[in-house]
N, C-alpha and C positions, 0 to 999 in steps of 0.2 A: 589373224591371231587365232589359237586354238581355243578351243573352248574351258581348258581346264584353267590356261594362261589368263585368259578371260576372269573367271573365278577369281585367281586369287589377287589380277588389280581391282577386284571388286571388293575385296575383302581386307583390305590394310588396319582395319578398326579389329583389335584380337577379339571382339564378339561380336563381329559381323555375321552376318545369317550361316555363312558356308561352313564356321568354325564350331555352330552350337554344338553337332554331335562331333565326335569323334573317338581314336582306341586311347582315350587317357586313361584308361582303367590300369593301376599299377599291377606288375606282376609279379610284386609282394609289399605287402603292407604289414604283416607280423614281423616281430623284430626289429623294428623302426624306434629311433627317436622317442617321435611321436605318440605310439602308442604307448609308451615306457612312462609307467605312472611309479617306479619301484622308488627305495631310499638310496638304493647304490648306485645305479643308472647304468645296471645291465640291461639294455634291450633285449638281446636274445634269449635271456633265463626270462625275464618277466611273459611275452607273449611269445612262446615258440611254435614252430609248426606245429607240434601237437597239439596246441591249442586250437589252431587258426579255425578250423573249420564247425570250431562249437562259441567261439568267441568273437559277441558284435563288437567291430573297430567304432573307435570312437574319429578319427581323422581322416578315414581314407575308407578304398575297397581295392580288392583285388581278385586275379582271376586268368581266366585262360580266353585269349583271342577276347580279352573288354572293352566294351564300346560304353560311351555314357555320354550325356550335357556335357557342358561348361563347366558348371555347380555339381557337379556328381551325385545329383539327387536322385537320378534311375541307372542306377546299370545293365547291360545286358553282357553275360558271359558265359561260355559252353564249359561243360563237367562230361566227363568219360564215364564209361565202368568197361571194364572188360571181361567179367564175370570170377574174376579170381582176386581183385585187393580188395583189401581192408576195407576202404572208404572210397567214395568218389574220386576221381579225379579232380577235383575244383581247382589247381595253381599248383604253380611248378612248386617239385620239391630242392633243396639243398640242404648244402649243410651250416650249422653256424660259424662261427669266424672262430670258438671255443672248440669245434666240433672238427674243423678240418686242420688239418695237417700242414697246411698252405694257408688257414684259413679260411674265409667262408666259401663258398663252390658250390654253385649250381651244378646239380645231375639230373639234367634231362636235354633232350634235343630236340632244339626252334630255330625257326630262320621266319624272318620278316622278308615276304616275298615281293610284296608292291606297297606302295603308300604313294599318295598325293597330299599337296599339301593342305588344298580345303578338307582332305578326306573323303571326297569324293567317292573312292575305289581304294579299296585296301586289300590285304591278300596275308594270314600269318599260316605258319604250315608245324604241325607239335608232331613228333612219332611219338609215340602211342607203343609202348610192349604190350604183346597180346599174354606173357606170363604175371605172373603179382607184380608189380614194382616189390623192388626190394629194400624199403626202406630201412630196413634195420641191420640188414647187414652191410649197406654203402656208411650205413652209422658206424657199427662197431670195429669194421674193418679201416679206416678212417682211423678211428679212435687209437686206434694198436701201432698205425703210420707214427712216425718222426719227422723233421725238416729232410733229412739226408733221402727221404724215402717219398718216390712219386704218388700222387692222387690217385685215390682206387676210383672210377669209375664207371659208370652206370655200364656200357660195354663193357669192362673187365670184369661185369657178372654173370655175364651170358646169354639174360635175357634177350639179347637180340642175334642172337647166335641166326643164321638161316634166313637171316630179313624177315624176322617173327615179331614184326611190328604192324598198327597201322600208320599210314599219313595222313593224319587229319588236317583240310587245308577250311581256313574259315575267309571268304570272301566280305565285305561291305562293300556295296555300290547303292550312292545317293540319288534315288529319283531327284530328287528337292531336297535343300536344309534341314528337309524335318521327316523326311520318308526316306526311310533305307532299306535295301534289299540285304540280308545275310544269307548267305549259303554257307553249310557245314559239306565236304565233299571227304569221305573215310574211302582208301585203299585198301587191301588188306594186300602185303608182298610177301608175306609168309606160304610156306606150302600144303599149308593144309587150311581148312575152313576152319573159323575162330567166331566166337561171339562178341558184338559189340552194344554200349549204350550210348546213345547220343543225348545229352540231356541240357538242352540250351535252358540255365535260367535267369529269371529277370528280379532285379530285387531293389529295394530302395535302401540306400545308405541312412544310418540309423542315425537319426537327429533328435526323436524326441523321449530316448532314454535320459536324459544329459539334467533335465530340471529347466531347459534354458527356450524350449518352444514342446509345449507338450500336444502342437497338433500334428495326427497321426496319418500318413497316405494310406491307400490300401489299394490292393492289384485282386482282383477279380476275375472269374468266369463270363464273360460275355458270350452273348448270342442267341440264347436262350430263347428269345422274342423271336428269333428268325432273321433278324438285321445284316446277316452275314451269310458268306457264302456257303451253299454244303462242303463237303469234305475238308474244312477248314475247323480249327481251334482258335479261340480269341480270348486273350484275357488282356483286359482293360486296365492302365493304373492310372491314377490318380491324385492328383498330388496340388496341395494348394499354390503355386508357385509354374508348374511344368502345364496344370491342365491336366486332359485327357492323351494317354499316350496308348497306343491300342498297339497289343503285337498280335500277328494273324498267322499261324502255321498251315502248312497243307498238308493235308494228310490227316491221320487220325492219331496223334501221341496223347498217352494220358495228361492229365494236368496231375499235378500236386502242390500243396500252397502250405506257407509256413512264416515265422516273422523273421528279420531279420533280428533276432536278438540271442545274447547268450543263452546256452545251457547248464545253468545252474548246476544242478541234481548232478547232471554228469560230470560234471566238474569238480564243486566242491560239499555233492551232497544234498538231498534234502530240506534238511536245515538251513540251507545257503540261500533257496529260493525266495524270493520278494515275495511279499506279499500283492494277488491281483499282475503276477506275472504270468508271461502267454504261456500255454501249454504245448506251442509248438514250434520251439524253439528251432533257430537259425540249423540245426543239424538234421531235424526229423527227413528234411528230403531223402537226405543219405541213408538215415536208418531205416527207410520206406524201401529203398532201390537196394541197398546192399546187404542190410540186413533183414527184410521181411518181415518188418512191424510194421507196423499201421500206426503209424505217425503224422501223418499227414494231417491238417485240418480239414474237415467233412463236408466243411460251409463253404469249401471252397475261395476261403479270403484270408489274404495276408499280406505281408510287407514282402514276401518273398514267395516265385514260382517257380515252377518247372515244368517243360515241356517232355516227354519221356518216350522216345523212340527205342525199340528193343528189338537189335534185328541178332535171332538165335544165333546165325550162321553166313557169314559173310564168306563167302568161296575165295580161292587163293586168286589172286590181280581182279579181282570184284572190288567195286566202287559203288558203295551206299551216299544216296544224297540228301538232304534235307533241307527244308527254304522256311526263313521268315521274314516277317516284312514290319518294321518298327514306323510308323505312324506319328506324330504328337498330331494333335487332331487338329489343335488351331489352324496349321498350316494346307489344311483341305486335306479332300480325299486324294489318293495314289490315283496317279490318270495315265500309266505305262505301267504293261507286264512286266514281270519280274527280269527274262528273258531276256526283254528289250534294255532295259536298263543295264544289266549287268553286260551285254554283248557292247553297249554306248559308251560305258564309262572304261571299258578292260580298251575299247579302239584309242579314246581319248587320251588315256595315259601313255598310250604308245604315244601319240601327236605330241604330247607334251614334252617326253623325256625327249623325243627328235630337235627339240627346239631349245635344251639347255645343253645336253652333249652335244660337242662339234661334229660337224659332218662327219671329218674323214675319220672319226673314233673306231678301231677293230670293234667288231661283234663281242668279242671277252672282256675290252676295257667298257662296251658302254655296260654289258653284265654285270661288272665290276661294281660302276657307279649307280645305276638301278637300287643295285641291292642295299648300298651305301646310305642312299638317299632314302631309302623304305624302311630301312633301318632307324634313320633319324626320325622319320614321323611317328612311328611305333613308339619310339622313343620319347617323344612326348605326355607327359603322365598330369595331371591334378593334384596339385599341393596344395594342401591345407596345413595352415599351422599358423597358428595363435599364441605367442608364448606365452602372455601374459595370464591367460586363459588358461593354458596345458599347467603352469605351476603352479597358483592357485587352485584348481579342479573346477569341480561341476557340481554345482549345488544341491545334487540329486544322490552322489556318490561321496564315497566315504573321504577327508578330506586328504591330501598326498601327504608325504612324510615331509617334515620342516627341511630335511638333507636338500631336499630340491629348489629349493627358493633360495639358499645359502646364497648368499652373494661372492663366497670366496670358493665354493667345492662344488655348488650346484651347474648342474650343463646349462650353459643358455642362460644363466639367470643374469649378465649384465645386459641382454638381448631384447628386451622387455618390451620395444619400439616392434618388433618383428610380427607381421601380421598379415601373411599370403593366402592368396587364396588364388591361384593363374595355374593354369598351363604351364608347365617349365618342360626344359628338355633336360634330360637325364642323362648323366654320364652310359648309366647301362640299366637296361630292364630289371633285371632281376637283384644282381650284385650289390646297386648303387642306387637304389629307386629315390633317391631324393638330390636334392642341385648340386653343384658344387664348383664355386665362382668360375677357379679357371680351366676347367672342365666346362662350362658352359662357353668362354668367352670361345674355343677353338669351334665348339659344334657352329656356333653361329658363319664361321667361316662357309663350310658348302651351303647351311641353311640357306645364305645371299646367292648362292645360285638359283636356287626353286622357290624362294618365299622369303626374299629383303625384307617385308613388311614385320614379319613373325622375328628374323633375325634382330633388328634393332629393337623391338618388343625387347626382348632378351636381355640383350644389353644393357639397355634404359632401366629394366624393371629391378636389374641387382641396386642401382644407384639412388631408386626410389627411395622417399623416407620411412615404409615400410620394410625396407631391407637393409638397407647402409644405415651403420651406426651413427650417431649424431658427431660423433670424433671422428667422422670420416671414414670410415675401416668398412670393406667391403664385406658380408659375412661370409666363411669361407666353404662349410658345410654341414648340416645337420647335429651330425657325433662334436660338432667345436665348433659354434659359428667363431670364435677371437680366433682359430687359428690361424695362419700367415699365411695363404697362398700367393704365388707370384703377380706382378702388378700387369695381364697382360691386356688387361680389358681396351687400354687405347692401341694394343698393336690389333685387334681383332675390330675393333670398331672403325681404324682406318681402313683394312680387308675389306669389312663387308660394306663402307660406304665407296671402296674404288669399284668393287663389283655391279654393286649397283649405278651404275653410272656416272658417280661424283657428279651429284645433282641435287642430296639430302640435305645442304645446309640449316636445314631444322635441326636434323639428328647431329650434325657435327657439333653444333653449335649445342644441343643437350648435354651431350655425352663429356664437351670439354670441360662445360662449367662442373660435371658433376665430380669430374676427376679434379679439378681443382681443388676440390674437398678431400679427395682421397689422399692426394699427394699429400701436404701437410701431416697428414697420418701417418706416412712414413717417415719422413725427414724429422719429426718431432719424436715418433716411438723407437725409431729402429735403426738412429742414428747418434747413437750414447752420446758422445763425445765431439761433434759438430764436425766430423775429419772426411766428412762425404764418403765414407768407408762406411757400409750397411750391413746390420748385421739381423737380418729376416726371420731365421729360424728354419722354421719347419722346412716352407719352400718348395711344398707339393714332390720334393723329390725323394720322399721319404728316407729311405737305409743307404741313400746313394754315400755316405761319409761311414767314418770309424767310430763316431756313436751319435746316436740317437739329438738329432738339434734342436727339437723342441724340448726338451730337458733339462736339468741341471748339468750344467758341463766339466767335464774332468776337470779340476784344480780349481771350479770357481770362473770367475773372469767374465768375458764375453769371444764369442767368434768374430773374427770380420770374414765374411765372408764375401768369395767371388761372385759367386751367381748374386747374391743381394742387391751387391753393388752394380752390378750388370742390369740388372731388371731395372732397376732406376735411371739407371744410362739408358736404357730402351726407354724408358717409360716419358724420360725427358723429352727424347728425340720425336717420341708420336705426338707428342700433346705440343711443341714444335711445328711438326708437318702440318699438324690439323690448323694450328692458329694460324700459321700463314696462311691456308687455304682463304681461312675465313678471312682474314685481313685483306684479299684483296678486293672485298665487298664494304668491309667495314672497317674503316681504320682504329679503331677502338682494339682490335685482335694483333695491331702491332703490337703493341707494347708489351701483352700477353705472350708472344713467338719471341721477344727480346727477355721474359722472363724466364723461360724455360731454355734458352741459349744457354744463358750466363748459368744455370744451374749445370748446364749439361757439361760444361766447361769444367766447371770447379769438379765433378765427379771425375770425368776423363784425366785431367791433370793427376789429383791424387793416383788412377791407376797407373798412371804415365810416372809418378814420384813415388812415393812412399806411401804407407796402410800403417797399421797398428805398431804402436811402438817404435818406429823409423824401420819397421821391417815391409818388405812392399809386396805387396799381394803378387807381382811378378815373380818367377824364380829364373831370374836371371843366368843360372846354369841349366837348371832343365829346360829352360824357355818354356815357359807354362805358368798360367795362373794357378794361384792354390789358396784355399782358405786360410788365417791366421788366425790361432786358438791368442789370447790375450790373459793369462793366469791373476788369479787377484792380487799375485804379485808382484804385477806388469810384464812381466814377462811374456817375451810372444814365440809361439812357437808354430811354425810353418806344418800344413799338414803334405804332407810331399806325397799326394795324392794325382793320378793323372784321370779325370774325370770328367764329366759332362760342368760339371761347377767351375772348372778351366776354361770349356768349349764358350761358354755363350757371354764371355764380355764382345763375341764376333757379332752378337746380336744386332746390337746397339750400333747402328749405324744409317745413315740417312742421310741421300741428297737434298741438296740447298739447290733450287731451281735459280735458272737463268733471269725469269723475272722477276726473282727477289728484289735483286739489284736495282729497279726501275720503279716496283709499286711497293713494297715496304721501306721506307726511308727512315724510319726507327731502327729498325733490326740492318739494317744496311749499313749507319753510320754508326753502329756500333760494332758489325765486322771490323768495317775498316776501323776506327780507334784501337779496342780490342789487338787486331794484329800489329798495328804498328807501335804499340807499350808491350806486347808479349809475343815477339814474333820469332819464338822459339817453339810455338803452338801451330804454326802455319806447316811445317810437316810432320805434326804429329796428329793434328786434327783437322786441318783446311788442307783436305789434299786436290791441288790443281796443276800439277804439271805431267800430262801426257800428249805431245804432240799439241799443244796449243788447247787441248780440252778442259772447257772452261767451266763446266759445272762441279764445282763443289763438293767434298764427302765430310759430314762428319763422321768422326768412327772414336770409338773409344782405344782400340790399339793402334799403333804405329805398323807401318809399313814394315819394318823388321819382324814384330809380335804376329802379325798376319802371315805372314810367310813362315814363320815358327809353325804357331799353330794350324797352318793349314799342312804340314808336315806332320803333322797327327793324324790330325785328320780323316787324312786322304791315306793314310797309311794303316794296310791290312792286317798286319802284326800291334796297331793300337786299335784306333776307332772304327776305322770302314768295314764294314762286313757285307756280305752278298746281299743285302737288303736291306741296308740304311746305316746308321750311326750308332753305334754303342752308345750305351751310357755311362760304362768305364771301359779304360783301356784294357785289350787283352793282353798285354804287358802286365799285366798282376796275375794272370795265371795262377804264378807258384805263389800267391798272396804277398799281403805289405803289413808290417808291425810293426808301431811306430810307443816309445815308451814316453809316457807323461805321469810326471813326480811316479809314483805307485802303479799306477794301473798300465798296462799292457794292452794293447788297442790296436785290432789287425781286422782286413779285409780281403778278399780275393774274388777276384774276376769270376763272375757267376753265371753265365750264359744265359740261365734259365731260369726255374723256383727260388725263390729266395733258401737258403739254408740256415738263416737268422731268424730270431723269436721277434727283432724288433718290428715296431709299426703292424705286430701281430700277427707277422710271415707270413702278410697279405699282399705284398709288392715288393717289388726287386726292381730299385737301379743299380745291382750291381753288375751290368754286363747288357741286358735287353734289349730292342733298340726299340724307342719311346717314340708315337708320331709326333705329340707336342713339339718336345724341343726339336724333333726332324725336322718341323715344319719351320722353326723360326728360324734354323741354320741354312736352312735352303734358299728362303728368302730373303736372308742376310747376302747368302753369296750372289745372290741374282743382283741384288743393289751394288752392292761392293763392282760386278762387273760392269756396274752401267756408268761407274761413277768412278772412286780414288781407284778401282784397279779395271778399270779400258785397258784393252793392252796387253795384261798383265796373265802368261799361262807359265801354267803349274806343271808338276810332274804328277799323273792321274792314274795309275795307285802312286804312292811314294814309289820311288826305286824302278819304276817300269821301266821309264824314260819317254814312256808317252806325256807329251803335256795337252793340256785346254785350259781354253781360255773357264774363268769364274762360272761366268753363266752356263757353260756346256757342261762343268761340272755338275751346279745348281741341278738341273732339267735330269744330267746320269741320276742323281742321286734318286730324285724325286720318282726317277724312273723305277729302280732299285728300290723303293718303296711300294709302287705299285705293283712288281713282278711278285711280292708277295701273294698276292691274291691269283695269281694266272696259273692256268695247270701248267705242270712241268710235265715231260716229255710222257709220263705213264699215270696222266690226269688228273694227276693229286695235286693241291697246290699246298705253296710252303709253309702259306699262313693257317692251314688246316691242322688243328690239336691235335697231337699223335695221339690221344685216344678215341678219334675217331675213326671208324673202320675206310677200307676205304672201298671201292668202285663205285660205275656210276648216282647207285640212287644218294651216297655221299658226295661224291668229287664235285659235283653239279652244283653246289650250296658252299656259298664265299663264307667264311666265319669271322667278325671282325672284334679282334680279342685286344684289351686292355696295351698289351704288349708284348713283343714278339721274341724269340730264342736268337742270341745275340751270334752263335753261328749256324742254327739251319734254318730259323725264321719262322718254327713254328709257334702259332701262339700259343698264349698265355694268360692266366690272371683273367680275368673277368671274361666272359667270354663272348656276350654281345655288349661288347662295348662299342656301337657307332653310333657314341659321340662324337671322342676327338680321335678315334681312329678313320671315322668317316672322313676325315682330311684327304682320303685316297680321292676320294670324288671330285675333291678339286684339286688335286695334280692333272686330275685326267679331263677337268674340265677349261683347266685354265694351265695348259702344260706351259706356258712361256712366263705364266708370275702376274703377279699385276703390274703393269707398266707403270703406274702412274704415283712415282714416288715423291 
């Protein structure tokens, strides 16, 4: 066993010794939620960037390449200067979601190079323009953009014209849990000599402005006595809770020391400042290094430092290096050079990634997955959030405006129970810096490849009674915890416990009882009328329909919707699989597997019969599922949409193992009754007749409906495209207009950026092609193969006349997901942003983006999103599916 492998079976407890440090430092905390103390609950007007760097956060920190505890009570994070911006570099810049064109967008370039999952060894890599950043003109020019009109970005200013950047790459490698080596390593690939600043600082997240613990840490000058090495810098923090935490530089950087707290004066004035407030506020570093005042405190002590390397003239392909070594002292002295450790841990993550990528993986797919997986750990951030607490305020500060507490207007304020403080994994660094349900439940999928422990952490913790609401309702994400996202936590929780061995029946056994609370949530809020027709709403699939479905809906009424109904048919089928698992230990979990049959039934039947109004979610001439709009005057009206909300009643589908029949005798004798009073279900849901093969499918389509819809599909004039699945068909092209009472209501096939203000023309299912649902139609179709369609090949594309069999599809498709990321014949790969430039010191760096261009594949929308786009990692680690259905 490898050493790193070692670690993390050591480590299943999420604050076990390997996890205390690690990069959970977010890399953006302004504009959050959280920090949004306003009457309106604009977050990004109340703290904006221009704030950030004079304003103490009250929930969070953030920064560039952050490492911190558990508790995010010290941080450590590196600041630029290149001798020409404004201000530091302290965190990435963007724009607001009000600000961009597309909505919010990150403009700057990173890549997360390595990650482990104790954190071991970590690796994140910033270019760095050696001109000003141009903040204000990626603003104004932005601002003057339209939907119809692409992202101006940071390359389309020039700035990097000539590889007139640096690559600043920041390393962590862990002597011990509590001793870390950092290396900052700056390039310069510009052609000429440019001046840089390195200025790694250290700071304590500010706790005791709030009224709620007014005792104060401070971070110090050490060494002074001699206790330390010569040509080394030491400043010591301190903290009632952490102990002594010593960082020790080599070399000779200046120190500067400051508090972490706001800048009054410069914010709102003189007059604004407290009484007995510090005189050197959270910003003085900056105005020490960039503007040449003398700001800094003299005494050398504060809640915040900086270490200050000034190298004039950094020559063109010259590489400046710099090392510190983070200490907490309880844990002893460092007893390996720097050297050594960093050369131990960079070998050990090689051993490690040998041993979750298969052998025979190309050199570019295991690339692929590396970066995927380093991505996810980065991805991991420190959330804090109190609601009860956040609405209220802080006894110290002025109190928030009554709008916020509202029980009917207020954000969060039915949320009251909600009170985090963990580790989560993040949809995306920058874009998305806080949870969001079913965006969590897919990261955990590859998470179960390198760190199962962390992965069911995950899962478990949305279900906690800190998180799930007491009606059961899982929260959905920060900007709306009530809002609806799809139910897929028991398809990701069976993923990650067949990954891990199917061996957890602890965690199966948590995760069922937890969703038994959830389910009822649904069935009682999102099932009007008791017709197993579901009608969800929002459905994480934002602008994918003809209007907006978290909303008031044209004419009044209700939707039933497809996908709703579908997710519930999935959701049956997992919490199904899991309870017979469980049942064959415990008979008690029969009866449980017999009650989510009989639901699963009654859903399937209706799609199989009639939806809303006696009109059926079927369109029996298009052969396609479609939503039905329900008017308040019952009236139903079909939305004659071909869409991803059609695609996935394919979802829902699940074998019924061989030894059902032998050790569940509940659920067994209720097959058999069940078909022999309604055995008009047996080929529509018990599919067992192929050559004698006797395992069982449920499915919520028919055999007919299957072979429809895989005639979409698989057909390149709809869904298939060179790299996965649309999310509408390109068959709307020339768009679709459909008229209801008054209003006029059209969509068209979107490849790319959204062209729509809805959902704040920050997501587009009209056209993309999305991993999520990629992921659950793949491994729809791999079951479907192994099961009601044995046997059974298709034509692959539509009209080829080539056929394969289900699964060989499955595995192309998944394939066709991951050729996204591969360079294509002149090194670019397809999932790489066309605003990024391209040859080697680009091509080299995988980008894994929200969601991809529905015909050339480039990405899109958020731009390090591996979360759930990190799903590539496990195509590529588990290319056959999980077997074990």
């Amino acid at each position: 066993m490898n050493a790193e492998q070692q670690r993390v079976n050591e480590s299943e407890d999420p604050r076990a010794p390997w996890r205390q440090w690690g990069p959970y430092v977010s890399a953006r905390q302004w504009g959050t939620v959280r920090e949004d103390y306003s009457a309106d609950g604009n977050a990004w007007d109340y703290l904006p960037f221009d704030h950030a760097h004079r304003r103490a956060y009250r929930w969070g920190e953030d920064g560039l390449a952050g490492l911190c505890d558990l508790d995010g009570y010290l941080n450590l994070g590196l600041a630029l200067w290149n001798g020409r911006d404004d201000r530091l570099k302290e965190r990435l810049f963007g724009l607001s979601n009000p600000q961009g064109n597309h909505g919010e967008d990150a403009k700057e370039y990173w890549w997360a190079l390595e990650g482990t999952p104790t954190h071991s060894y970590a690796q994140w890599l910033y270019r760095y323009p050696q001109a000003a950043f141009p903040y204000q003109d990626l603003t104004d020019t932005n601002a003057a953009r339209g939907f119809e009109d692409d992202e101006y970005e940071l390359s389309d200013t020039g700035v990097l014209d000539e590889n007139r950047f640096f690559d600043v790459v920041v390393t962590h490698a862990k002597a011990s849990p509590t001793d870390i080596v950092v290396e900052v390593a700056a390039t310069n690939h510009g052609p000429d000599a440019a001046p840089l600043h390195l200025v790694p600082q250290l700071w304590f997240r500010n706790t005791w402005a709030w009224g709620l613990d007014d005792r104060r840490p401070e971070i110090v000058r050490a060494g002074d006595r001699g206790e330390y090495a010569e040509g080394q810098v030491t400043l010591e923090a301190r903290h009632h809770e952490l102990g002594r935490v010593r960082l020790v530089a080599d070399g000779a950087p200046r120190a500067l020391f400051c508090d972490n707290e706001t800048n009054y004066a410069a914010l709102y004035g003189e007059d604004a400042v407290p009484a007995g407030h510090t005189a050197y506020p959270k910003d003085a570093i900056d105005r020490a290094i960039v503007h040449g005042e003398d700001a800094g405190n003299p005494d050398q002590v504060g809640t915040k430092a900086a270490l200050w390397w000034a190298f004039d003239e950094v020559g063109p392909g010259q590489t400046v290096r710099i090392r510190l070594r983070l200490t907490q002292l309880s844990g002893g002295e460092p007893e390996r050079e720097a050297e050594q450790v960093l050369a131990a841990r960079s070998r050990e993550t090689d051993e490690f990634y040998a041993g979750v990528i298969p052998e025979h993986t190309g050199e570019e797919d295991r690339h692929i997955a590396r970066r995927a997986f380093a991505g996810l750990q980065w991805g991991k951030q420190l959330y804090l959030y109190d609601v009860p607490r956040w609405l209220a305020g802080d006894p110290s500060q002025p109190p928030p405006p009554p709008e916020r507490a509202d029980r009917h207007t207020g954000r969060n304020a039915h949320w009251q129970h909600v009170n985090l403080a963990e580790v989560i994994s993040m949809p995306d660094e920058w874009e998305y810096p806080w949870f969001a349900t079913w965006d969590l439940a897919f990261h955990c999928v590859p998470l179960a490849h390198v760190d199962p422990a962390f992965a069911k952490f995950q899962l478990l913790l949305m279900c906690r009674e800190w998180a799930m609401h007491p009606n059961g309702q899982l929260p959905a994400y920060e900007w709306n915890f009530s809002d609806v996202n799809p139910p897929v936590h028991p398809w990701a929780a069976w993923q990650v416990y067949s990954i891990d061995g199917n061996r957890d029946r602890t965690f199966l056994q948590r995760i069922v009882l937890k969703m038994m609370l959830n389910f009822p949530w649904w069935v009682n809020r999102k099932d009007a009328d008791g017709s197993n027709i579901f009608e969800g709403g929002f459905l994480g699939m934002d602008n994918v329909g003809l209007f907006d479905r978290s909303e008031e809906l044209p004419g009044g009424g209700r939707l039933e919707q497809a996908d709703a109904t579908a997710w519930m048919g999935m959701f049956c089928l997992r919490m199904l699989r899991m309870a017979m698992e469980l049942a064959r230990e415990d008979d008690a979990w029969d009866e449980v597997a017999t009650k989510f049959l009989v639901h699963f039934l009654a859903i399937a039947e209706t799609m199989e019969d009639i939806g809303a109004d006696h009109t059926s979610l079927w369109d029996s001439e298009m052969r396609f599922f479609q939503d039905v709009l329900v008017d308040s005057a019952g009236d139903a009206h079909r939305m004659p949409v071909r869409s991803m909300v059609g695609l996935l009643p394919l979802t829902a589908v699940s074998i019924v193992p061989n030894w059902v029949a032998r050790e569940l005798p509940d659920l067994t004798d209720f097959f058999q009754g069940w078909t022999e009073r309604r055995p008009e279900l047996e080929d529509a849901l018990l599919h067992t007749n192929y050559r004698g093969y006797s395992v069982r499918t449920l499915s919520m389509v028919s055999h007919e409906q299957l072979e429809a819809l895989l005639g979409y599909l698989l057909d390149e004039g709809e869904f298939l495209s060179p790299h996965g699945i649309r999310s509408l068909s390109a068959a709307h092209r020339d768009g679709l207009t459909v008229r209801l009472g008054d209003s006029e209501l059209g969509l068209r096939y979107e490849p790319a950026e959204s062209r729509s203000g809805m959902f704040g023309g920050n997501s587009n299912w009209r056209g993309p092609v999305w991993f999520p649902v990629n992921s659950l139609l793949t491994d729809a179709l791999r079951v479907y193969g192994r099961g009601a369609g044995v046997g059974m090949a298709v034509e692959f594309p539509t009209g080829s006349g080539h056929r394969a069999s289900l699964e060989e599809i499955a595995t192309e498709l998944e394939q066709r997901l991951v050729s996204l990321f591969r360079p294509g014949p002149d090194g670019r790969r397809p999932s790489t942003p066309v605003h990024h430039p391209g040859g080697p010191l680009w091509d080299v760096h995988p980008t894994f983006s929200e969601y991809f261009n529905g015909d050339n594949g480039a990405g899109l929308g958020a731009s390090h999103q591996t979360g759930w786009t990190a799903m590539v990692a496990h195509f590529i680690c588990a290319p056959d599916g999980i077997t074990n259905r």
